[in-house]
N, C-alpha and C positions, 0 to 999 in steps of 0.2 A: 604869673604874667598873662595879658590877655590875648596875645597872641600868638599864645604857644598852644602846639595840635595835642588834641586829646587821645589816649590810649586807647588800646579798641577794646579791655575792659570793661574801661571807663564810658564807652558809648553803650556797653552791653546791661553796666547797672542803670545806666540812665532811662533808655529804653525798657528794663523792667518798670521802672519808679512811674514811668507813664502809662504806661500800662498797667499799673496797680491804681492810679490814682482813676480811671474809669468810673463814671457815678453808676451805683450799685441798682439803680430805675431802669439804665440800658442793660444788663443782663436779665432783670426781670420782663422788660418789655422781650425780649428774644425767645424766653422761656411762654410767653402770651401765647400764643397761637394752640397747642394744644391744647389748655385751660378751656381755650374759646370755642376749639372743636368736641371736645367733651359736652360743653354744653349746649352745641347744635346738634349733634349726637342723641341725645336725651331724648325728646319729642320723635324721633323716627325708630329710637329702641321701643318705647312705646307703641308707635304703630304698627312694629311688627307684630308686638305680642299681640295686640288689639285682634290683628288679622291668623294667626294661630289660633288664638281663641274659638273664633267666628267657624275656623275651617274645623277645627276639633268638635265644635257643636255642632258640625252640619255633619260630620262623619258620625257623632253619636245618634243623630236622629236618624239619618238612613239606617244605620246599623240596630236600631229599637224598632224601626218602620218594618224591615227586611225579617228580623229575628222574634218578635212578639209573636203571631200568628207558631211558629213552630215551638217556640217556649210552652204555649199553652199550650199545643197539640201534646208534646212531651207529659205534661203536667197532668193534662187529664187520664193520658193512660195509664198514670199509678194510680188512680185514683180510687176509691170503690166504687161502684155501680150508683148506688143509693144518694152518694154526693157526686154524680158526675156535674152538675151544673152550680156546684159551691163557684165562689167567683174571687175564692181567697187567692192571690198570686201567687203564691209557693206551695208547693207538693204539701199536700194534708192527705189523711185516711190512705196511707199506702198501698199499694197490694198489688200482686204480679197476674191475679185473674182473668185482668183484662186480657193478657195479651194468651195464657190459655186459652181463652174462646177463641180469637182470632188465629190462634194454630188448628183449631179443634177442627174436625170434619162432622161433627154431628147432626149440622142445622144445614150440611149440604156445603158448608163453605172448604172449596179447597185453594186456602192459600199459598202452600207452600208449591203447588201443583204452576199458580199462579206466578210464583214468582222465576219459576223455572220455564214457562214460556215468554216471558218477559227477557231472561236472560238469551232466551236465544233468537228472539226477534231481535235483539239489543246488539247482540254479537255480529248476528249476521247482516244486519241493516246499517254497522257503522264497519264492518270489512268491506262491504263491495262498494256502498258511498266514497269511502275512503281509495279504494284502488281505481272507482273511475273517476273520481274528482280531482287526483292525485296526475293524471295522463292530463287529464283537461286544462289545470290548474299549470300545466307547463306550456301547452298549447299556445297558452291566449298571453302566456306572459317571456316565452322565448321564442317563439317563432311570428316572423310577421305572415298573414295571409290579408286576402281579403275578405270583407266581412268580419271583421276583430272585434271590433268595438260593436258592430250591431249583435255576433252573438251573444258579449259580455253582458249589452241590455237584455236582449231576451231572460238570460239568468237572472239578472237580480228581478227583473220582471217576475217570475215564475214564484219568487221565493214570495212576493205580493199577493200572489193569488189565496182566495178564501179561502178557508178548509172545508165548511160546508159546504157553499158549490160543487164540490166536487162528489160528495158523499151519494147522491143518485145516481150517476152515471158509474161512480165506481161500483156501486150496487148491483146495479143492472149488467155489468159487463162481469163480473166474476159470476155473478149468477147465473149468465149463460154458458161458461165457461166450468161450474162445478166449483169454485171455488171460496165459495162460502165456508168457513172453519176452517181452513187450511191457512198455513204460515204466509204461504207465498202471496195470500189476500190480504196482511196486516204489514210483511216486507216490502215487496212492490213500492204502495205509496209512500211508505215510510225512508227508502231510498229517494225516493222524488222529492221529498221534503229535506232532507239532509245535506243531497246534491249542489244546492245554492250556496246555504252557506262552508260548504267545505271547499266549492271552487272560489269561492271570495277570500274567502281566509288565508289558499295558499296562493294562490294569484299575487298578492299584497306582497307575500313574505319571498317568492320565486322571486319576485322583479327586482327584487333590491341585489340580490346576488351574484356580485361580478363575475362578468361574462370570462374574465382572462381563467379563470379556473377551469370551467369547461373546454376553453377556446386550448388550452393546457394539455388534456387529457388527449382532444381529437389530434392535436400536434402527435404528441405520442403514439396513434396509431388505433384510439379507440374508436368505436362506433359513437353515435350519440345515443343508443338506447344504453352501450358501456357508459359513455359520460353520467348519464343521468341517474343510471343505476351506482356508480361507483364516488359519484363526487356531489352530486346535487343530493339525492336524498339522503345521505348522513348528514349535509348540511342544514335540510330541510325538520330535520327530528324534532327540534322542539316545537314549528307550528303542524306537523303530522301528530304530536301527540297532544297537543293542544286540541285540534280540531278533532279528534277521534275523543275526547272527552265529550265535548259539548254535543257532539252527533249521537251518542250515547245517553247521556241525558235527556235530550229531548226524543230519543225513542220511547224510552224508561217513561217517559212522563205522558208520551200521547194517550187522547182517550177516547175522541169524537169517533174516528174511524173505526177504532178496534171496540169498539161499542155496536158497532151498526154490523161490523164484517167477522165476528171473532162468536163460536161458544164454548158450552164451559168448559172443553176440552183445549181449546188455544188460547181463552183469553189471559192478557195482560193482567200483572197488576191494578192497575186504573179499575178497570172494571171489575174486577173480581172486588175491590173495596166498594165500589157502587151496588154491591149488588148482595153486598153482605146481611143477612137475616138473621130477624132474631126470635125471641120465643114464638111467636105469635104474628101475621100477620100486621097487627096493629104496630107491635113495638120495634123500635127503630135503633138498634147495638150500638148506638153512641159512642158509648166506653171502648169494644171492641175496636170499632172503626178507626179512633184518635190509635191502638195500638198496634193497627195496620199500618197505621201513614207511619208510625215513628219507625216499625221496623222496615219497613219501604225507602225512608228518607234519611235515616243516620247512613247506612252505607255510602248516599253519595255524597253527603257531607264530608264524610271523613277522608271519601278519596278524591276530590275537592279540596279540603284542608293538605293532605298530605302531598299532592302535584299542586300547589298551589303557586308555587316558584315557575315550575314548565310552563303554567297555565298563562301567568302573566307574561313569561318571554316570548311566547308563541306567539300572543294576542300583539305585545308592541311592534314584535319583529317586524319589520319592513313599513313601518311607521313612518321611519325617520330616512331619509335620505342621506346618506353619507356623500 
């Protein structure tokens, strides 16, 4: 009959039958849209890699830029005497000779004498740098005064100033003083040069960290020389050991000064390789020399390599502003 009410099965197969009977172009159009995104997709997968590329090439050439010069140096100190200027790129004619002479003391060269006042200009040029820069570096970035920002120019100021400029006056003022070949003639300036960049370095990394810590401790009943001692510098550790790296290295490496203020009784490293002699007046230890720099330069490398983690946390810390 046509006017009799449909069961509610009966509405339930019906409703399936129409809903089956959907053209099968409307669920493919539904399924479009990621199809479509895959392929706008495509062209910026590619650019990425494009720019991977680019930055991997540019990280290869700094890295062959930075590392060639000491690959050679490496290379020619195996090298024999007779082929020191072969120009083959890998180790040929081996031999450990070279770097006997450069231990040897017979032509007057004393390096190993060399490399132990090296370490102690080094030691003690990046302890005091480090303990007054370390008071300074709290100075200019936890307390306000006046004159803040004018001191803070003067520092980076100083850190500008030329090194020879200074090499006459320094001359002349230890010389009246007695202190030609003495330590405290190669330490001194060698603190003055260090001092800049270790107040910049924790200056950067001090400001970033929140005051409520400190603000903490004085609640509790500390001083602030306690606060600073007990809460700021364990927090400070990775750019204090960061910056006692690089102040050490660059003592280890200066040369101008400890050339002019240093004999052969205090001189550095540096000099003692400038200065190195060979048979003869004429002849010039080539061989020797390249196996001065390598035993000079693998140590910092490796401990370089090895704090390489501290080196870079130190360096971002207080970067980024949280």
């Amino acid at each position: 009959m046509m006017g009799r009410h449909r069961k509610p099965d009966e509405l339930d197969d019906h409703a399936v039958t129409a809903t089956s009977s959907v053209p099968a172009t409307t669920a493919t159009a539904v399924a479009a849209p990621p199809e479509t995104s895959t392929v706008i997709d495509k062209p910026r997968r590619r650019a990425d890699r494009g720019k991977m590329a680019r930055t991997y090439l540019g990280v290869a050439i700094i890295l062959i830029w930075g590392l060639a010069p000491f690959y050679w140096m490496v290379v020619t100190a195996f090298r024999q005497v007779d082929h020191t200027f072969d120009t083959t790129p890998w180790p040929t004619y081996l031999t450990l000779d070279n770097f006997r002479a450069a231990l040897s003391t017979d032509k007057g060269n004393d390096f190993l004498g060399a490399i132990v006042n090296s370490l102690i200009i080094g030691v003690v040029t990046t302890a005091v740098g480090l303990l007054l820069g370390v008071f300074a570096s709290y100075a200019l970035a936890r307390i306000e005064f006046r004159g803040k920002y004018i001191v803070t120019g003067i520092i980076l100021g100083a850190s500008m100033f030329p090194t020879v400029a200074l090499m006459t006056p320094l001359f002349q003022l230890f010389g009246d003083f007695g202190w030609i070949g003495q330590y405290q003639a190669l330490i001194i300036p060698n603190i003055s040069f260090v001092l800049p960049l270790t107040i910049y370095t924790l200056t950067s990394f001090l400001s970033d960290l929140p005051w409520e810590l400190e603000e903490a401790a004085r609640i509790d009943g500390a001083s602030r020389f306690q606060a600073f001692r007990l809460v700021i510098l364990p927090l400070a550790a990775p750019a204090l050991f960061t910056t006692a790296i690089l102040a050490f290295i660059a003592t280890w490496n200066e040369f101008m000064l400890a050339s002019l203020l240093s004999t052969e009784k205090t001189e550095p490293v540096t000099v003692a390789i400038a200065r190195f002699a060979g048979a003869n007046s004429w002849e010039q230890p080539y061989a020797a020399i390249m196996a001065a720099g390598t035993l000079v330069t693998i140590p910092l490398v490796i401990m370089v390599l090895v704090f390489q983690r501290r080196i870079v946390s130190g360096l971002t810390a207080g970067g980024v502003k949280s």
